[in-house]
matplotlib code that plots the C-alpha trace (Angstrom):
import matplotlib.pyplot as plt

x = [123.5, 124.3, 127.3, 129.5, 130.8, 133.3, 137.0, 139.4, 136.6, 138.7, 140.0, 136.6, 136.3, 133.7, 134.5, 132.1, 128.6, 126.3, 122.9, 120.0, 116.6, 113.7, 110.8, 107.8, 104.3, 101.6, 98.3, 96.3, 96.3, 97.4, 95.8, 96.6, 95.2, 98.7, 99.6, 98.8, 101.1, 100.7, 104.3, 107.2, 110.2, 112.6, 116.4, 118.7, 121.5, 124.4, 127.5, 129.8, 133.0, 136.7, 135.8, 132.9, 130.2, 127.5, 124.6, 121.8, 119.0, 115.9, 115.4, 111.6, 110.3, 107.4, 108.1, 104.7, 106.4, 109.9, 110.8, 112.8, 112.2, 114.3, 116.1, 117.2, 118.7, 120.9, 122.3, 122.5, 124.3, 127.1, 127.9, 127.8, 129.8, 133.6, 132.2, 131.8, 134.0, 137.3, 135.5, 135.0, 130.8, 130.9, 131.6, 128.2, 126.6, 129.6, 129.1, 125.5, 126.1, 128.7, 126.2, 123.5, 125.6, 126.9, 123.3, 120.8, 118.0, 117.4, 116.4, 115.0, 118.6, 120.4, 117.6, 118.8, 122.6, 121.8, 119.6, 122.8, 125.0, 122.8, 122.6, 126.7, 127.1, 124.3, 126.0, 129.6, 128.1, 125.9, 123.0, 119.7, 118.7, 116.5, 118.8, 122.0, 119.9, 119.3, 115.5, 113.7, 110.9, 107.1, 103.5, 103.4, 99.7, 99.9, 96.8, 96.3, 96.0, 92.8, 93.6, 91.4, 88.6, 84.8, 83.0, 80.7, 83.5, 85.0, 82.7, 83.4, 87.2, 87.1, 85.3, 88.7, 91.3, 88.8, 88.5, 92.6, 92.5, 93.9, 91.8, 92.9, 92.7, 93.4, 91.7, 93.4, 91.3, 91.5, 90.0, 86.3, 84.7, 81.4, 83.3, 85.9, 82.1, 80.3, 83.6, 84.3, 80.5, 80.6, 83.4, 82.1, 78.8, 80.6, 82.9, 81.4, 82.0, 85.2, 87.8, 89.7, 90.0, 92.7, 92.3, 94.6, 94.6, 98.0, 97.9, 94.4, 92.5, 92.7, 92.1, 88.5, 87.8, 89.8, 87.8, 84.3, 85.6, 86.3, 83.5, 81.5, 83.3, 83.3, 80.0, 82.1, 84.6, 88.0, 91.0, 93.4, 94.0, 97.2, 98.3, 95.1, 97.3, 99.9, 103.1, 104.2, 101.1, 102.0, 99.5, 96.8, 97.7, 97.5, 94.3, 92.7, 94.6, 93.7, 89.6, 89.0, 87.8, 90.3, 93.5, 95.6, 99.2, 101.9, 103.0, 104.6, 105.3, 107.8, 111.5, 113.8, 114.0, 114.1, 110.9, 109.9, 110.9, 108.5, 105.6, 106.1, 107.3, 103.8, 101.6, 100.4, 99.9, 99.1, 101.6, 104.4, 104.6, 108.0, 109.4, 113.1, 112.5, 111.2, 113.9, 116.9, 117.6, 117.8, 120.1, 118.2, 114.6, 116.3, 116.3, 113.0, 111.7, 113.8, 112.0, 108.9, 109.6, 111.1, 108.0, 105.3, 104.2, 103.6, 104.6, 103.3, 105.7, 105.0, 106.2, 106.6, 105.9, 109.1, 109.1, 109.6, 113.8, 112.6, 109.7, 111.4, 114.1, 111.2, 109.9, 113.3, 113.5, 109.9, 111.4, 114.0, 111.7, 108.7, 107.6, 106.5, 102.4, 101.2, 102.1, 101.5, 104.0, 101.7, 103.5, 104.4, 101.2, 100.5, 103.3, 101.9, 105.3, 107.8, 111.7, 113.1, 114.1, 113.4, 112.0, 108.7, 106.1, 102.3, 99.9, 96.9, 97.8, 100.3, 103.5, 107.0, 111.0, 113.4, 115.9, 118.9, 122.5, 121.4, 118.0, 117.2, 116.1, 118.0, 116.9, 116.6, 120.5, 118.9, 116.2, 119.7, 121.3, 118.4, 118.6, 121.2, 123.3, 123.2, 126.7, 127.0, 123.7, 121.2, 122.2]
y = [102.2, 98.9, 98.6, 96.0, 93.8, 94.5, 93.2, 93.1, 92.6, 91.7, 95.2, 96.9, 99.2, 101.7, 105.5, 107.2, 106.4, 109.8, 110.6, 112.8, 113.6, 112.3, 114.0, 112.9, 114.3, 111.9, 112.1, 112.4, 111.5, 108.1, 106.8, 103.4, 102.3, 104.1, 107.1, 109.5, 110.5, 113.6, 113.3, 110.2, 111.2, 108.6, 108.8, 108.2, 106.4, 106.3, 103.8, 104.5, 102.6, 103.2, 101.6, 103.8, 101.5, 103.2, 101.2, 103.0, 102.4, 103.5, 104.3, 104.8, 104.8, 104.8, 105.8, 103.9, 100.6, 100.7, 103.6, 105.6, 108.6, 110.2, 112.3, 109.1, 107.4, 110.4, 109.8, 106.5, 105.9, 109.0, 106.3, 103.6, 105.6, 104.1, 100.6, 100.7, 102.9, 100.9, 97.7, 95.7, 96.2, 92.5, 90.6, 92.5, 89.5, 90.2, 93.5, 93.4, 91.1, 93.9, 96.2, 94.2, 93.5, 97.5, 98.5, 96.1, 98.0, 100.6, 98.7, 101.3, 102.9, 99.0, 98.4, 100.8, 100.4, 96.8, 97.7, 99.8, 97.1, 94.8, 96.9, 97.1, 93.2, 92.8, 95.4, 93.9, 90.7, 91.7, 90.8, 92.2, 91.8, 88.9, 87.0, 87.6, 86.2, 83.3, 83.9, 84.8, 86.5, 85.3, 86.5, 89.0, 90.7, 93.4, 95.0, 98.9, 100.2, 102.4, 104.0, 104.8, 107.3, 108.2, 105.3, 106.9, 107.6, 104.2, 102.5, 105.0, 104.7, 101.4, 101.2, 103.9, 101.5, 98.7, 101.0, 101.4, 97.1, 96.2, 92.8, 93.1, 95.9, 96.0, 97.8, 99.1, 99.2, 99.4, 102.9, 101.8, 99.0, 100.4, 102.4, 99.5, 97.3, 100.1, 101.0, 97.3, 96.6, 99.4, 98.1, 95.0, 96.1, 98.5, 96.2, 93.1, 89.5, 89.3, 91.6, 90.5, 91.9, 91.7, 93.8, 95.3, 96.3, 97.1, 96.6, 98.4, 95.3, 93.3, 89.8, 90.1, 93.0, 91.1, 87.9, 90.1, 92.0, 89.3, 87.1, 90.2, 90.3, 86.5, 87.2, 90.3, 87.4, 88.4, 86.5, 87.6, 90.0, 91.3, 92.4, 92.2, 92.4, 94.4, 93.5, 91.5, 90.1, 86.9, 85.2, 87.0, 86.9, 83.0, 83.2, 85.3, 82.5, 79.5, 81.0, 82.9, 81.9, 84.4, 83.8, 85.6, 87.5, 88.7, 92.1, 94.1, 91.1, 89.8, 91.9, 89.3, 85.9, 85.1, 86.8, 84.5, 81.7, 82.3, 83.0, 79.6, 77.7, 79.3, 79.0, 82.5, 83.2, 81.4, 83.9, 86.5, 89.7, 90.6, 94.3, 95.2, 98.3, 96.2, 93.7, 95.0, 94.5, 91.6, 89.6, 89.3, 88.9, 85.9, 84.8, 85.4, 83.6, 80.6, 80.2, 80.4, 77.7, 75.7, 76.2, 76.2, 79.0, 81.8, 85.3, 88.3, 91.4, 94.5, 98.1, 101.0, 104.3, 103.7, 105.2, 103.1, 102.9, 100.6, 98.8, 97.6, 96.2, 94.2, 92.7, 91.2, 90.1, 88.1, 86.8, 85.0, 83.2, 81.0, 80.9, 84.6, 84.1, 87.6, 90.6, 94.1, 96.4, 99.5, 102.6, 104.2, 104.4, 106.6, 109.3, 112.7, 112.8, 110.0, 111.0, 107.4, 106.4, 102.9, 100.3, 98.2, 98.3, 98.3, 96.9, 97.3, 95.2, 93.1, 93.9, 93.1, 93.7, 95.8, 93.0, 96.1, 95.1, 95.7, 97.1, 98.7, 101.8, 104.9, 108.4, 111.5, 112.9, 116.0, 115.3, 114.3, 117.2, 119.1, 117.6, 118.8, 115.8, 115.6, 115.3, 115.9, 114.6, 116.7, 118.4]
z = [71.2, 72.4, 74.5, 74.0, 76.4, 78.7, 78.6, 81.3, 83.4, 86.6, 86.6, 86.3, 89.6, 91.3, 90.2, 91.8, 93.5, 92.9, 94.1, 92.9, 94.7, 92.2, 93.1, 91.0, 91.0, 91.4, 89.0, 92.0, 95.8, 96.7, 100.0, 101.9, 105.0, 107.2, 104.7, 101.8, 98.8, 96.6, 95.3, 95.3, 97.0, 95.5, 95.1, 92.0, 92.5, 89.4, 89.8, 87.5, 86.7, 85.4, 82.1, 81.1, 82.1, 84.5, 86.2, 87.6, 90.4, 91.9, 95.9, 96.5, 100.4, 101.4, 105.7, 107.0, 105.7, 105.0, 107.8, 105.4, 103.9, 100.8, 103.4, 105.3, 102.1, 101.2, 104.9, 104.3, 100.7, 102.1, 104.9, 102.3, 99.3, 101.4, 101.5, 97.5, 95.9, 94.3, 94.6, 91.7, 90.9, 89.7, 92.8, 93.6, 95.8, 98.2, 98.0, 98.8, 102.0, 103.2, 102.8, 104.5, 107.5, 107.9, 107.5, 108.8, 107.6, 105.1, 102.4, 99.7, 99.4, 99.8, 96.8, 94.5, 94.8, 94.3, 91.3, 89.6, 90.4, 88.5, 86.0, 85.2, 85.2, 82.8, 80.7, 81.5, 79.5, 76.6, 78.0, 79.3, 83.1, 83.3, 80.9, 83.6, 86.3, 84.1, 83.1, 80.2, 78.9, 80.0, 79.7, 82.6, 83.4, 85.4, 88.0, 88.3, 91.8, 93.4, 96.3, 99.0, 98.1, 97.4, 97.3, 94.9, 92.6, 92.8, 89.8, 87.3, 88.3, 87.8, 84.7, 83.4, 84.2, 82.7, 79.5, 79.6, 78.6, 82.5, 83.5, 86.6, 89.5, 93.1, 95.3, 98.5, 102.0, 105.6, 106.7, 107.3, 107.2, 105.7, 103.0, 102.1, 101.3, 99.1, 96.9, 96.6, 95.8, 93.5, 91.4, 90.9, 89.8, 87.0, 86.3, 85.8, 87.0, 84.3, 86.0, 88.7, 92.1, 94.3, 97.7, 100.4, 103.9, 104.0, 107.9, 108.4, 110.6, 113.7, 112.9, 114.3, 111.6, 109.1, 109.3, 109.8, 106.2, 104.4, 104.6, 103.9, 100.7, 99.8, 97.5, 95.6, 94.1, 95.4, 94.2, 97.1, 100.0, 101.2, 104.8, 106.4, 109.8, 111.3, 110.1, 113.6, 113.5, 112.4, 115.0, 113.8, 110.2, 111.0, 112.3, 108.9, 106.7, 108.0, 108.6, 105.4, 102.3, 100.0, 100.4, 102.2, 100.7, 103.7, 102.3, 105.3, 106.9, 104.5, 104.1, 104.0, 103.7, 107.6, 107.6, 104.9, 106.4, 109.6, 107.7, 105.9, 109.7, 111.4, 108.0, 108.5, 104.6, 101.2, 99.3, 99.7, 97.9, 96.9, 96.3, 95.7, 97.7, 100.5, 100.1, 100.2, 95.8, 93.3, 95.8, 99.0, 97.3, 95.1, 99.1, 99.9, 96.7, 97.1, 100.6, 98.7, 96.1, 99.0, 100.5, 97.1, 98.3, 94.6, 95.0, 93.6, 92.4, 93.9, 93.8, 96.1, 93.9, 91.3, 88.0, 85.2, 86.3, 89.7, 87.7, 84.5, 87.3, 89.1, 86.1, 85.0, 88.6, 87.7, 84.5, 86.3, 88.9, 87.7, 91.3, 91.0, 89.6, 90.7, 89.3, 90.8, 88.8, 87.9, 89.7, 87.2, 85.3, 89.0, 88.0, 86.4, 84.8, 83.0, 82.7, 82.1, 78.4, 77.5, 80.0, 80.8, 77.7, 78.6, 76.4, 78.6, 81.4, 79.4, 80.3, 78.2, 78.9, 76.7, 75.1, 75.8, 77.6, 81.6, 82.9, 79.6, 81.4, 82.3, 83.2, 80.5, 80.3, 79.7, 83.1, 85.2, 84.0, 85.6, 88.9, 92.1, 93.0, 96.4, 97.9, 101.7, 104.3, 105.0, 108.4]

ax = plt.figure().add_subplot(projection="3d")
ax.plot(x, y, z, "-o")
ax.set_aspect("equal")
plt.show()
């Protein structure tokens, strides 16, 4: 049902900020060049409001990037809950930079307070996400992610995601050298010179074994690769960018727009990857692409592991800002199980945004109901 909007808007107030641990089953193993995931520990976070209206958001962590775990956000958003509850959720960019400044880091739970936040003023005016942050629906084209795996199983699991109508697949690398060659090799023989790969180290190479890699893989066709280097490595990320032929997309590197702006002052990368999680929510990664535009620099949308909640969020974010080219909003295609009503539609790797008041997405009543809120930290 659509929900009107909301009068007597300058009385509208926090109730009540309540968590749930959303544990989701993966279909299978995801590897990356620093962890492994059989399961995504996320977090629910519901804001609701005096006047009925409730927004909803997504936490998902993944420790080897953000430092967080699900256990750390629950401790987190109890020290948080003072700071929000009575405010009004639609002066939500000053609520964000409150937040920001009483917990620096921490950005998966900031991201999903910020996300349910969203979510109300949306709602509050009628309107769906991308269309409160002043955007409006484009032709998105999503990739599907392989982890890390068998390098004689990586052609046939390329030619599935092929067969699912995706044009686009990354490929994720960074454990050896050798391997990272025959799986990419292998995919590109199955798949053909049509589909697009993008690659990532996420962190796995010095900038020796990044440039070594990637001229190796100039002949495979690679449209980009992200995080060749560690994360501080700006130096070294320099080095890869301005010496490879594919281009090079800081991942890691990139949580705010400070971060952002170094990247762009030392051209260390052609591209930034953006990820609510990563960010800190809507309001600080509107920073982070305004330093790209600033700078012409395109952005890609990622994800963490979010289910359909975190990822029909991100793709209103993309909606809004022209400057993001690259899309990488496929997590949820990952998840052995789907408890979110409404959200992001997939037409093979065509992606397109509920037109619903807010986010458009909300978990299974029935699914919430299911869950223990989690009221007091973990001790």
């Amino acid at each position: 049902m659509t929900q009107p909007p909301v009068t007597g808007l300058s009385h509208l107030a926090i109730d009540e900020l309540l968590m749930y641990r959303f544990d989701i089953p993966l279909k299978d193993v995801f590897t990356i060049a620093t962890m492994s995931l059989s399961t995504a520990h996320n977090l629910l976070v519901e804001v609701r409001t005096n006047q009925g209206l409730t927004g909803w958001g997504e936490a998902s962590s993944f420790r080897s990037i953000v430092g967080e775990t699900q256990r750390i956000n629950i401790a987190a958003a109890q020290e948080l809950r003072p700071l929000l509850v009575g405010r009004n959720p639609l002066t939500l960019r000053s609520l964000m930079e409150q937040l920001g400044a009483y917990l620096p880091y921490n950005t998966t739970l900031k991201s999903a307070i910020d996300m349910a936040l969203f979510d109300i003023a949306s709602q509050a005016c009628g309107l769906p996400l991308y269309a409160y942050l002043g955007g409006e629906k484009r032709e998105m084209e999503t990739d599907l992610t392989l982890g890390i795996g068998d390098p004689d199983q990586a052609g046939d699991k390329a030619l599935a995601i092929q067969a699912m109508g995706f044009r686009i697949i990354k490929v994720k690398l960074g454990m050896s050298d050798q391997d990272d060659y025959r799986r990419l090799a292998s995919i590109r023989r199955a798949v053909g010179p049509q589909t697009i790969l993008r690659i990532d180290a996420n962190q796995g190479w010095d900038r020796i074994a990044a440039i070594r890699n990637l001229r190796a893989f100039e002949e495979l066709e690679i449209e980009l690769c992200e995080q060749p280097c560690r994360a501080r490595d700006l130096q070294g990320m320099r080095y890869v960018h301005q010496h490879a032929a594919i281009p090079v997309v800081a991942d890691e590197s990139v949580f705010s727009a400070s971060d952002a702006l170094e990247i762009v002052q030392q051209n260390a990368a052609a591209s930034f990857n953006i990820k609510l999680s990563k960010s800190g929510g809507i309001h600080f990664a509107e920073q982070i692409a305004h330093v790209a535009k600033a700078a012409f620099l395109p952005c890609m949308m990622g994800c963490m592991s979010e289910s359909r909640l975190g990822i029909t969020a991100a793709a209103h974010f993309a909606c809004a800002h022209p400057i993001i080219r690259f899309f990488d909003l496929d997590s949820c295609l990952e998840h052995a199980e789907n408890h979110i009503l409404g959200g992001i539609d997939y037409r093979g790797g065509s992606i397109s945004l509920p037109d619903a008041p807010g986010i458009g997405a909300r978990p299974d009543p029935d699914y919430v109901r299911s869950l223990e809120e989690v009221r007091q930290p973990l001790r």
